[in-house]
PAKEDO-646765 format. One record per residue: residue in three letters; chain; x, y, z of N, C-alpha, C in turn. Coordinates in nm, 2 decimals, decimal comma, m for minus. Each point is the difference from the previous one (the first is absolute). Layout:
<sites>
+--------+--------+--------+--------+--------+--------+--------+--------+--------+--------+--------+
! residu ! chaine !   n.c1 !   n.c2 !   n.c3 !  ca.c1 !  ca.c2 !  ca.c3 !   c.c1 !   c.c2 !   c.c3 !
+--------+--------+--------+--------+--------+--------+--------+--------+--------+--------+--------+
!    ala !      A !      X !      Y !      Z !      X !      Y !      Z !      X !      Y !      Z !
...
+--------+--------+--------+--------+--------+--------+--------+--------+--------+--------+--------+
</sites>
This chain:
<sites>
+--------+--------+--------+--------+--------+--------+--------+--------+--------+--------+--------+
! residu ! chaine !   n.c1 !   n.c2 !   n.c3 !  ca.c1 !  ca.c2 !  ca.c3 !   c.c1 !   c.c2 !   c.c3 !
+--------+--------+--------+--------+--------+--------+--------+--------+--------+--------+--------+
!    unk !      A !  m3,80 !  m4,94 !   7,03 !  m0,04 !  m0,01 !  m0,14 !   0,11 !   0,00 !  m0,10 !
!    unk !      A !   0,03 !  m0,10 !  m0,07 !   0,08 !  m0,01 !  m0,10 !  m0,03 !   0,09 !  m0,10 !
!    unk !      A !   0,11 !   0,05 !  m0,04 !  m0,04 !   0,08 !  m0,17 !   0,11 !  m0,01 !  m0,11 !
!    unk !      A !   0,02 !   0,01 !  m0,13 !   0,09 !   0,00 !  m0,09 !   0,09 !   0,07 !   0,00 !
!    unk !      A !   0,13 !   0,02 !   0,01 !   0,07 !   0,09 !   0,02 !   0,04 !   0,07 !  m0,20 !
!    unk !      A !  m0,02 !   0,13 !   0,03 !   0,07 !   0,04 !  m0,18 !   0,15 !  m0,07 !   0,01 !
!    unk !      A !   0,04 !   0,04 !  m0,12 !   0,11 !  m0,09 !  m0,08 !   0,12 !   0,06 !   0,04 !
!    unk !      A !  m0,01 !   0,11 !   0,07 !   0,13 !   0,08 !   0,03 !   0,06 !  m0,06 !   0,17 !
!    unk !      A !  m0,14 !   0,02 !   0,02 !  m0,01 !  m0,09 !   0,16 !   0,06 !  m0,14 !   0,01 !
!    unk !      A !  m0,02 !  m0,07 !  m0,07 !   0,05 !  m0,11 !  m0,02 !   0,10 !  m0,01 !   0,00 !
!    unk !      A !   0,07 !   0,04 !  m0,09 !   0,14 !   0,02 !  m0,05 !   0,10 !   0,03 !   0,10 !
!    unk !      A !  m0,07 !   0,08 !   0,07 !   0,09 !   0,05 !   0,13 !  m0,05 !  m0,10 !   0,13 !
!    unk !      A !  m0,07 !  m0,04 !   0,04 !   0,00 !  m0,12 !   0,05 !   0,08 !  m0,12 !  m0,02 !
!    unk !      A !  m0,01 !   0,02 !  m0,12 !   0,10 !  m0,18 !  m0,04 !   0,11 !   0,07 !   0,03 !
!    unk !      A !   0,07 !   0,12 !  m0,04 !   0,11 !   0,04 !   0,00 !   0,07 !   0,00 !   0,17 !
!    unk !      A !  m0,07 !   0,10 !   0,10 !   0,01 !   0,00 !   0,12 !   0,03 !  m0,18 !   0,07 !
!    unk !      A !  m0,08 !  m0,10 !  m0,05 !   0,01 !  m0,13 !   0,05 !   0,12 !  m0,06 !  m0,05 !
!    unk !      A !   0,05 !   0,02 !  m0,18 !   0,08 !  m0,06 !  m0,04 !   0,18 !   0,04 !   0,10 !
!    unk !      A !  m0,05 !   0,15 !   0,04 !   0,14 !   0,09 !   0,04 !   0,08 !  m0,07 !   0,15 !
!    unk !      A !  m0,07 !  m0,18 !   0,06 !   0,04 !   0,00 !   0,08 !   0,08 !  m0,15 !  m0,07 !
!    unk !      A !   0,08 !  m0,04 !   0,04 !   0,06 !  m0,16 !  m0,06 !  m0,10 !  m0,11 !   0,11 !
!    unk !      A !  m0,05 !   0,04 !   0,09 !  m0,06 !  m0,16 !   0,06 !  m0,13 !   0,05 !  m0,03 !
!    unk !      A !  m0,06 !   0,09 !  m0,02 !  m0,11 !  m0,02 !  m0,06 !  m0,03 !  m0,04 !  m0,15 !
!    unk !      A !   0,12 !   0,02 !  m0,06 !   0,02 !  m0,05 !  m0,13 !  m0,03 !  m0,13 !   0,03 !
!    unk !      A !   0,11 !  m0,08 !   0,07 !  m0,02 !  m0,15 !   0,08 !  m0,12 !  m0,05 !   0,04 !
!    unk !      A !  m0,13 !   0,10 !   0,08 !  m0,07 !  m0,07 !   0,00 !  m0,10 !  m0,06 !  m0,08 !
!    unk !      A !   0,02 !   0,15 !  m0,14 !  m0,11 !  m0,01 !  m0,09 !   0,01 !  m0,05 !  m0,09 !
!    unk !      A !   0,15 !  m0,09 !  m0,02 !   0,09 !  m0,11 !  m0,07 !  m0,08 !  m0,14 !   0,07 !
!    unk !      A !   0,01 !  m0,03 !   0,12 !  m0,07 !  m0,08 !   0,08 !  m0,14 !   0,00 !  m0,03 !
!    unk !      A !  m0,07 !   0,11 !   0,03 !  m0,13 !  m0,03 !  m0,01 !  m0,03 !  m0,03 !  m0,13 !
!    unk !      A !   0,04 !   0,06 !  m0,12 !   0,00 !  m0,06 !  m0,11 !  m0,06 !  m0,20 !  m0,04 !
!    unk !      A !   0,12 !  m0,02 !   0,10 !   0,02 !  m0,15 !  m0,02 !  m0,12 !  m0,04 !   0,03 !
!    unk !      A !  m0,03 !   0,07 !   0,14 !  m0,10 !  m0,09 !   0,08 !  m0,06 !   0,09 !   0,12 !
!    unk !      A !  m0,13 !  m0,03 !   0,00 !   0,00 !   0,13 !   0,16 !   0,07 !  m0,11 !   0,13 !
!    unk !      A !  m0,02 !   0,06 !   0,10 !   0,13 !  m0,04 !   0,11 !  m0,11 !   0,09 !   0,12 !
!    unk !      A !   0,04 !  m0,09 !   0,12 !  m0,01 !   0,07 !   0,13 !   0,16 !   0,09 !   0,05 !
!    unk !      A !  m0,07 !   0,09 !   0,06 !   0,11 !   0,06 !   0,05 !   0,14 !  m0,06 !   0,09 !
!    unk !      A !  m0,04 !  m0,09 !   0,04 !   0,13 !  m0,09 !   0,07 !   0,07 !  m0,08 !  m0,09 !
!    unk !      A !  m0,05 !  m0,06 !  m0,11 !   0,07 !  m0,04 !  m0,09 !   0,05 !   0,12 !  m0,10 !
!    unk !      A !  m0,01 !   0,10 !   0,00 !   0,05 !   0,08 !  m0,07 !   0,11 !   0,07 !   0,04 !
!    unk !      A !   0,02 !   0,02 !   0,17 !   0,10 !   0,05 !   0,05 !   0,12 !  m0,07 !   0,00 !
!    unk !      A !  m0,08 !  m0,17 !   0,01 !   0,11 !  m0,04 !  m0,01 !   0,10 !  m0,03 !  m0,13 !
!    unk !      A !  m0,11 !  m0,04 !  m0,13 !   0,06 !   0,02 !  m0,11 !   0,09 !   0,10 !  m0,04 !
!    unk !      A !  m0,03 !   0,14 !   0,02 !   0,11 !   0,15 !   0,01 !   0,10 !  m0,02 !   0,08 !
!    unk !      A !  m0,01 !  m0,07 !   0,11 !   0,09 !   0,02 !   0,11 !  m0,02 !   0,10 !   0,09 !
!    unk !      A !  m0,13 !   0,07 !   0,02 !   0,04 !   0,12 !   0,11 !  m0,14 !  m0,05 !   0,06 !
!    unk !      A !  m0,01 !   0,15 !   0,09 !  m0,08 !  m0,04 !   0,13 !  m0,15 !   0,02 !   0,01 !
!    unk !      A !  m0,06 !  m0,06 !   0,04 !  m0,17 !   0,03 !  m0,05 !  m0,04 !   0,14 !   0,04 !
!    unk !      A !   0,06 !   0,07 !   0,08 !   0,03 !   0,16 !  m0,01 !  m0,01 !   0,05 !  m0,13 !
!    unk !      A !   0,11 !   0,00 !  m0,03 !   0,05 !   0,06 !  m0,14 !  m0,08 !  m0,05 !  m0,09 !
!    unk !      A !  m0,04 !  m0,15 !  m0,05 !  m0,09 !  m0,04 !  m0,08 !  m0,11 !   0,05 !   0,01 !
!    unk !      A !  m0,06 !   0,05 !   0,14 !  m0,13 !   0,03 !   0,02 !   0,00 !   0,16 !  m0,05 !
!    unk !      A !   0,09 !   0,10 !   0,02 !   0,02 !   0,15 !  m0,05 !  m0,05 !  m0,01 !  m0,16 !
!    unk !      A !   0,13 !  m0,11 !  m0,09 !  m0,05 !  m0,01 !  m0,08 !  m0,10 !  m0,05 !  m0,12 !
!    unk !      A !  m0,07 !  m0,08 !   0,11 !  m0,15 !  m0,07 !  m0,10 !  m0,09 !   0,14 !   0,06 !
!    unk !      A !  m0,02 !   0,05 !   0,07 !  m0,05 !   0,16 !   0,07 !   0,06 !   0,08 !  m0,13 !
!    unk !      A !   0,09 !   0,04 !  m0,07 !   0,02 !   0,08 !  m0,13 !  m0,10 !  m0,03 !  m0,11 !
!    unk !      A !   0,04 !  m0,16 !  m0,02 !  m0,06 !  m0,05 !  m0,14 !  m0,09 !  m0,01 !   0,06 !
!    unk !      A !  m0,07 !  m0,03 !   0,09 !  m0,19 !   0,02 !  m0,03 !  m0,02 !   0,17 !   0,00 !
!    unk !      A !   0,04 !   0,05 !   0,06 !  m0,04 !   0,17 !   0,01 !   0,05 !   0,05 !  m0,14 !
!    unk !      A !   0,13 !  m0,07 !  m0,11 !   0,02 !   0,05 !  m0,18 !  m0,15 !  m0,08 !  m0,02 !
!    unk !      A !  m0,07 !  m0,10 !   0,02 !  m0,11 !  m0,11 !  m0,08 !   0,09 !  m0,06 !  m0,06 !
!    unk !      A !   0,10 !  m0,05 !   0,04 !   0,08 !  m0,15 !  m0,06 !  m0,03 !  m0,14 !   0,03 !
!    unk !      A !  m0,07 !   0,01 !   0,09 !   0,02 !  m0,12 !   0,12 !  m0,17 !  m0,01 !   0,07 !
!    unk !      A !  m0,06 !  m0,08 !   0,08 !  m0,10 !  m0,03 !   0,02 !   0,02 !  m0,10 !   0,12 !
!    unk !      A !  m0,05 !   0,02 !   0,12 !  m0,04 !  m0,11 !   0,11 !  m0,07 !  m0,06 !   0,00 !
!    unk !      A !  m0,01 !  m0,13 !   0,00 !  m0,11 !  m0,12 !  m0,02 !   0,00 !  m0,04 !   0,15 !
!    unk !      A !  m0,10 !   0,00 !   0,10 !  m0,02 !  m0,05 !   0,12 !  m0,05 !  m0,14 !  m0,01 !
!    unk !      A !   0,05 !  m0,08 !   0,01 !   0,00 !  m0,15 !   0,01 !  m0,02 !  m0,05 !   0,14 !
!    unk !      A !  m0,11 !   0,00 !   0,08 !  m0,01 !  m0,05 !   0,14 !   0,09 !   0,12 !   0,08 !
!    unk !      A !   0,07 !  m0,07 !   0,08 !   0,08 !   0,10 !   0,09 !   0,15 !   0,05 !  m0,06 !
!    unk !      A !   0,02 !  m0,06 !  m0,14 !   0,13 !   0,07 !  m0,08 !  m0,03 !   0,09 !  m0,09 !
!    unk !      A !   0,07 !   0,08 !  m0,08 !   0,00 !   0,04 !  m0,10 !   0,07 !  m0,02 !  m0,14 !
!    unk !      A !  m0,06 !  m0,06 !  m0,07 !   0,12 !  m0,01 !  m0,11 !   0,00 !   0,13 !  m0,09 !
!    unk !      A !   0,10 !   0,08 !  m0,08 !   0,03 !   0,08 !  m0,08 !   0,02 !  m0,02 !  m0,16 !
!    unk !      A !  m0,07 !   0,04 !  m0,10 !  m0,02 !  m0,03 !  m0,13 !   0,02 !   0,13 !  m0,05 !
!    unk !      A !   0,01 !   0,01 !  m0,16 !   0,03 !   0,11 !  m0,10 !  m0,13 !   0,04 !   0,02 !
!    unk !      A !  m0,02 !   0,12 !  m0,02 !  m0,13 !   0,06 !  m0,03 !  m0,10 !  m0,01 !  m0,13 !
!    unk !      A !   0,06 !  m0,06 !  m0,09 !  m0,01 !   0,00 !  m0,13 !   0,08 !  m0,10 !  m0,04 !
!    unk !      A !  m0,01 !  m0,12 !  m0,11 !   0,09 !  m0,05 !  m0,04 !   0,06 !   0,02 !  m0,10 !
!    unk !      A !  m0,07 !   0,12 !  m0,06 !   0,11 !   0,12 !  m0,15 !   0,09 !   0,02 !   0,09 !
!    unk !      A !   0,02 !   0,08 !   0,11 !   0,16 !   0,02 !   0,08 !   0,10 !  m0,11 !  m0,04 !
!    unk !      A !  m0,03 !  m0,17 !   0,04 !   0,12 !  m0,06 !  m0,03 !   0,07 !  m0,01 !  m0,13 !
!    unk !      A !  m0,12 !   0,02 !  m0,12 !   0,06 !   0,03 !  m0,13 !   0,06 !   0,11 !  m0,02 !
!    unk !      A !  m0,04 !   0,15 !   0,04 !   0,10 !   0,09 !   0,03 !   0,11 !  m0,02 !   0,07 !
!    unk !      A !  m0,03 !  m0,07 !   0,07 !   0,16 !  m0,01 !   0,10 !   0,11 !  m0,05 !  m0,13 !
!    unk !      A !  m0,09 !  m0,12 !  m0,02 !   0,17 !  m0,07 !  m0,12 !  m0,01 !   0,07 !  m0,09 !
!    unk !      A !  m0,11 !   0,10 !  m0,07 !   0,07 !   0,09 !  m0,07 !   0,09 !   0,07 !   0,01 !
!    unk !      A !   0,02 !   0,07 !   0,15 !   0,08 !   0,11 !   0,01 !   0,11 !  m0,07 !   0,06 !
!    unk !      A !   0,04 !  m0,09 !   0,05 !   0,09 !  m0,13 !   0,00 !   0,09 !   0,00 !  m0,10 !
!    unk !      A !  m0,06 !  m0,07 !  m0,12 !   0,04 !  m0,05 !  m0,12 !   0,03 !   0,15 !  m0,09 !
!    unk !      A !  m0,02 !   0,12 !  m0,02 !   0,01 !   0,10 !  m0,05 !   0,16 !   0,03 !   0,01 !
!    unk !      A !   0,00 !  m0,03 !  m0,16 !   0,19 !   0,07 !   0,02 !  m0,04 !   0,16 !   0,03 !
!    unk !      A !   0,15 !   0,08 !   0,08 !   0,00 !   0,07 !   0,04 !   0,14 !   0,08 !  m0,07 !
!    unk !      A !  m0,01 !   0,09 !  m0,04 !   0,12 !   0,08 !  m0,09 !   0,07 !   0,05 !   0,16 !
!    unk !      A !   0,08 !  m0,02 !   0,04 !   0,09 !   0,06 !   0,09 !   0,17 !   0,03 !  m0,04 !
!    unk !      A !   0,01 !   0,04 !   0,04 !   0,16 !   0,12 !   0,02 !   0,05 !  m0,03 !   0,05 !
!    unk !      A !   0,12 !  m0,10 !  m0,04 !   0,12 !  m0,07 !   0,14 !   0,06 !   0,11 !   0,05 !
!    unk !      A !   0,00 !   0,07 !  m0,03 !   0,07 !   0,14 !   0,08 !  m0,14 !   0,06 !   0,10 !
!    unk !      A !  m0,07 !  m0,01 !  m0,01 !  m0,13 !   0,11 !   0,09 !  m0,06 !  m0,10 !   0,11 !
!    unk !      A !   0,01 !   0,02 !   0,11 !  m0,11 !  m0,05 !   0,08 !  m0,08 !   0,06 !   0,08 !
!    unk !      A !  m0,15 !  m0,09 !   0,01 !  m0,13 !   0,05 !   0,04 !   0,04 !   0,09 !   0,14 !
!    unk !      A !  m0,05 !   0,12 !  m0,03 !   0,02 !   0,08 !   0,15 !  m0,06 !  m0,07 !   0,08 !
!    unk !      A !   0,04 !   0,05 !   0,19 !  m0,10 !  m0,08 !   0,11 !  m0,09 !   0,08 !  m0,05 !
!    unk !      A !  m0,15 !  m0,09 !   0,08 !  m0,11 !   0,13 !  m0,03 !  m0,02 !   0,08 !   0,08 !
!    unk !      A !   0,08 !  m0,01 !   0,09 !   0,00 !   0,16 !   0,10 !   0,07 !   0,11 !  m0,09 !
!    unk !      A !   0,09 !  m0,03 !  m0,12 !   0,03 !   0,09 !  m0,04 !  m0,04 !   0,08 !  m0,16 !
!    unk !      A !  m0,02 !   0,10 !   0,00 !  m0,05 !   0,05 !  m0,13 !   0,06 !  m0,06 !  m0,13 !
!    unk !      A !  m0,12 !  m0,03 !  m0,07 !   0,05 !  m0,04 !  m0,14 !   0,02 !  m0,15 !  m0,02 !
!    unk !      A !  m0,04 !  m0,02 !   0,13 !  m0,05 !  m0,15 !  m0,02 !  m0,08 !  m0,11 !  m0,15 !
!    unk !      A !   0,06 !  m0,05 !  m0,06 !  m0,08 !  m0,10 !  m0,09 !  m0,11 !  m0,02 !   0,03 !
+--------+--------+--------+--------+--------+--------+--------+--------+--------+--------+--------+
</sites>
């Protein structure tokens, strides 16, 4: 059963999905266009492994959605307000500190 997630929920979802760079990639991709997973791996460059870990994130944040098409699957945005958020937070100038950089997120105090 699907349900609404509150606004805090959200936020931390987009956030946890945004915290990876190829899933950034794929949600840059799906943006464009939904895509099967073999054409996606191959567009990233990595292994339908790893592509498969990560479309398994963004459906488990609600970013992403499986469309069963006969015996494939293609992969779409879950919403198409996401891809307008995306180039919002894209296109958003960001005040940064040429002296400071973003901690890993393993470590405290992370951005």
């Amino acid at each position: 059963m699907l349900t609404v997630a509150a606004d805090i929920d959200v936020l931390a979802r987009f956030g946890r999905a945004l915290a990876d760079p190829i899933r950034c990639q794929l949600l840059l991709a799906l943006r464009e266009a939904p895509a099967h997973p073999s054409d996606l791996a191959e567009q990233l460059g990595i292994s339908r492994t790893r592509l498969s870990n990560h479309l398994a994130c963004l459906r488990d944040c609600g970013l992403v959605v499986a469309v069963p098409l006969g015996r494939r699957t293609r992969y779409e945005l879950a919403d198409a307000r996401l891809g307008h958020a995306l180039d919002d937070l894209r296109t958003a100038v960001v005040a940064v500190d040429a002296e400071r950089h973003c901690a890993d997120a393993t470590d405290e105090g992370c951005c």
